[in-house]
C-alpha positions as CSV (number, residue, x, y, z in Angstrom):
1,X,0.0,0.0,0.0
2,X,0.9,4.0,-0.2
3,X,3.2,5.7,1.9
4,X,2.9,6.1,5.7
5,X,1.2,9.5,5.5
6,X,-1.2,9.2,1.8
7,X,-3.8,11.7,2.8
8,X,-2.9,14.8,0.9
9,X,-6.1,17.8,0.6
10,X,-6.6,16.5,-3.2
11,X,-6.1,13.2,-2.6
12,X,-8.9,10.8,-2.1
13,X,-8.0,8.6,0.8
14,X,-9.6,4.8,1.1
15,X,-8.9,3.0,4.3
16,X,-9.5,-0.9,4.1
17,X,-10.0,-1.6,8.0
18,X,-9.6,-5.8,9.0
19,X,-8.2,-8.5,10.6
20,X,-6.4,-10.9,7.8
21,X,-7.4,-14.0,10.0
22,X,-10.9,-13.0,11.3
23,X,-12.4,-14.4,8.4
24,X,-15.4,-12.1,7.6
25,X,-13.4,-8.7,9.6
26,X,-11.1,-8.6,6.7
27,X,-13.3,-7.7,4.0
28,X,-12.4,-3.8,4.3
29,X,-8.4,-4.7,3.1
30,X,-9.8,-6.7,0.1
31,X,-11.8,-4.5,-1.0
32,X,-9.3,-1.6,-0.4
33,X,-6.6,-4.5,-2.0
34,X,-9.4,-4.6,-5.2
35,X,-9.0,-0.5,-5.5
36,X,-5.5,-0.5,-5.6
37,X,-5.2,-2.9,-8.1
38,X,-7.5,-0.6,-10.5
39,X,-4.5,2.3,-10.6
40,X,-7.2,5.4,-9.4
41,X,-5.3,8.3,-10.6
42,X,-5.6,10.5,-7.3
43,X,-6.5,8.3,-5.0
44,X,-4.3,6.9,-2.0
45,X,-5.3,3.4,-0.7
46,X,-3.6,2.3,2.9
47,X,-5.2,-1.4,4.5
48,X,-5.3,-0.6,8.1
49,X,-6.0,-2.8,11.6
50,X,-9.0,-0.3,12.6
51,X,-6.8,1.4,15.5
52,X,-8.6,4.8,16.1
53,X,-5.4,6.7,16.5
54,X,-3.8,5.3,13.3
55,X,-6.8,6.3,11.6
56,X,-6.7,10.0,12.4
57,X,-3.3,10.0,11.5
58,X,-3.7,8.5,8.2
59,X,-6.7,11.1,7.7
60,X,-5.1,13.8,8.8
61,X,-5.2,16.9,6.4
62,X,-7.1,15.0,4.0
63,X,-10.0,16.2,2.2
64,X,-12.0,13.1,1.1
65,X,-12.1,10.0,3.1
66,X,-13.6,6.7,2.0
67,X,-13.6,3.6,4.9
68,X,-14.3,0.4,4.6
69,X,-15.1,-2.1,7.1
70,X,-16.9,-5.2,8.3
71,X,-19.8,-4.6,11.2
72,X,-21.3,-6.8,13.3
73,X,-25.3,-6.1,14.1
74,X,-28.0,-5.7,13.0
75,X,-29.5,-6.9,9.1
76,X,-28.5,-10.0,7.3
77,X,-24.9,-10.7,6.6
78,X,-23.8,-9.4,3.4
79,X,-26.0,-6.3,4.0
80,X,-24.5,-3.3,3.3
81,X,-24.4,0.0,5.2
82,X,-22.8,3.6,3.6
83,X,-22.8,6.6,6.2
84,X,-21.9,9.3,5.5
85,X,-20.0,10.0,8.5
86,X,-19.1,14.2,8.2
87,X,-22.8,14.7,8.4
88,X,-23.7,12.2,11.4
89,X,-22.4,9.6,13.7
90,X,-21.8,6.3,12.8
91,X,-23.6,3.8,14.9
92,X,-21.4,2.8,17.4
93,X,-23.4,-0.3,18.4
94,X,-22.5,-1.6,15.1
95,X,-19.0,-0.6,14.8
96,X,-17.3,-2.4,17.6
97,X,-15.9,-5.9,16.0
98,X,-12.6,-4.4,16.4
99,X,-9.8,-5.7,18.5
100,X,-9.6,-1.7,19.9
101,X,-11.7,-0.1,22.2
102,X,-10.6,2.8,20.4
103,X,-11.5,1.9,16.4
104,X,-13.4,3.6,13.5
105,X,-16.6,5.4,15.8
106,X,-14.9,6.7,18.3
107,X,-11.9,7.9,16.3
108,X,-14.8,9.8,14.0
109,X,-16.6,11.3,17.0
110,X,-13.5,12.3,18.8
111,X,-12.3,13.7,15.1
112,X,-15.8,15.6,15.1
113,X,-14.8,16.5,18.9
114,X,-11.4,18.1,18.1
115,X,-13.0,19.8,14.4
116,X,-10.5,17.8,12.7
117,X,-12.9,15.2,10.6
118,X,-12.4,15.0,7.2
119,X,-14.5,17.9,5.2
120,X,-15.7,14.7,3.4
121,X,-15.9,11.0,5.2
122,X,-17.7,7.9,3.8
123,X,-17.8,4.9,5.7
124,X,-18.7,1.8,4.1
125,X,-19.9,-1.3,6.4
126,X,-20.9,-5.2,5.5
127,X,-22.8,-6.7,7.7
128,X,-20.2,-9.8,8.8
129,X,-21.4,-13.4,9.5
130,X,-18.4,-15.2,10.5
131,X,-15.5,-13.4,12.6
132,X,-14.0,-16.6,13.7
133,X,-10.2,-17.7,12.9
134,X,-10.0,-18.2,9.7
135,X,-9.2,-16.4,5.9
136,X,-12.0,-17.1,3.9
137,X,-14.9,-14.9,3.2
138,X,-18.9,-16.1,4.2
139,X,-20.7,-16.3,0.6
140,X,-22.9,-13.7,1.8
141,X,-20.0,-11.3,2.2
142,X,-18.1,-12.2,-0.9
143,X,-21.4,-11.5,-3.1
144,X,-21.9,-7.7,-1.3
145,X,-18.2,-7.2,-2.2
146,X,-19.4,-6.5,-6.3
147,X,-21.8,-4.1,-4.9
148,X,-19.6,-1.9,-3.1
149,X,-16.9,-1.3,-5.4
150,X,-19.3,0.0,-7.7
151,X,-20.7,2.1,-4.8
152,X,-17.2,3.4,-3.9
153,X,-16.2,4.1,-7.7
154,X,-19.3,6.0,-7.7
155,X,-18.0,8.0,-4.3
156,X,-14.9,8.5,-6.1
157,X,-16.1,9.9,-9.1
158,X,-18.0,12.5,-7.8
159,X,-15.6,13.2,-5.6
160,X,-13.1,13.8,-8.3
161,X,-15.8,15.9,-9.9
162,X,-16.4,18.1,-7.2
163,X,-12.9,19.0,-6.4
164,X,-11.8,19.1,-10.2
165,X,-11.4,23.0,-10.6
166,X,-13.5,24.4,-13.0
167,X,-11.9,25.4,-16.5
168,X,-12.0,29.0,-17.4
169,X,-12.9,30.8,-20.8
């Protein structure tokens, strides 16, 4: 993945949040794995283990965030859940299948806290049905994967739009 620091203010940062060997928890790096391997010109793509702190570091004086991560809760597995997290909290009853006390929620809230959230952060969830040991995905999770990278290559594209300075005459 990109360097230590990737988020840059015209950069779009993706964060792929999981657990290689938590089976269903490591969906967000594949996906984010998937991204990379597309070449996005302008976009920055870092796998991370969902520690709170790393993530404010690695969104730190970035414009555009995009997240993605497996959730525990509730909805059938494979569901899929996109918040748009600048504009309200993500739920943080969901949000809490990682390893820190201090993951993805609380790191947005505290972000909120401190006024130093990204002007722009979209969290991507997939409702998980098997966070056991293990690498493989649950067939429910695997099939929602298809539907988010087209939801995310729609988030990037109109990111790109919006920032894209306008041509003058």
């Amino acid at each position: 993945m990109n360097s230590l620091f990737p988020g840059t203010p015209n950069t779009i940062l993706i964060i792929g949040i999981g657990n290689e060997f938590r089976s269903d928890g490591n969906v967000g790096r594949i996906i984010a794995r998937t991204l990379e391997d597309l070449d996005i010109p302008n976009v920055s793509i870092v796998e991370s283990s969902g520690d709170g702190v790393e993530l404010m570091r690695l969104w730190a004086a970035t414009e555009s965030v995009v997240v993605i991560e497996a959730f525990e809760g509730a909805g059938e597995p494979g569901a899929v859940l996109r918040v748009v997290a600048h504009e309200g909290a993500l739920p943080l009853d969901m949000f809490h299948s990682s390893s820190h006390e201090f993951g993805l929620a609380h790191a947005i809230e505290l972000s909120r806290n401190l006024r130093d959230l990204p002007p722009s952060l979209i969290v991507y969830g997939i409702r998980g049905k098997n966070f056991s040991g293990g690498t493989n995905l649950s067939p429910e999770v695997e099939r929602s994967m298809t539907q988010v990278l087209g939801m995310i290559l729609q988030d990037v594209k109109a990111l790109q739009d919006v920032s894209r300075p306008e041509e003058e005459f």
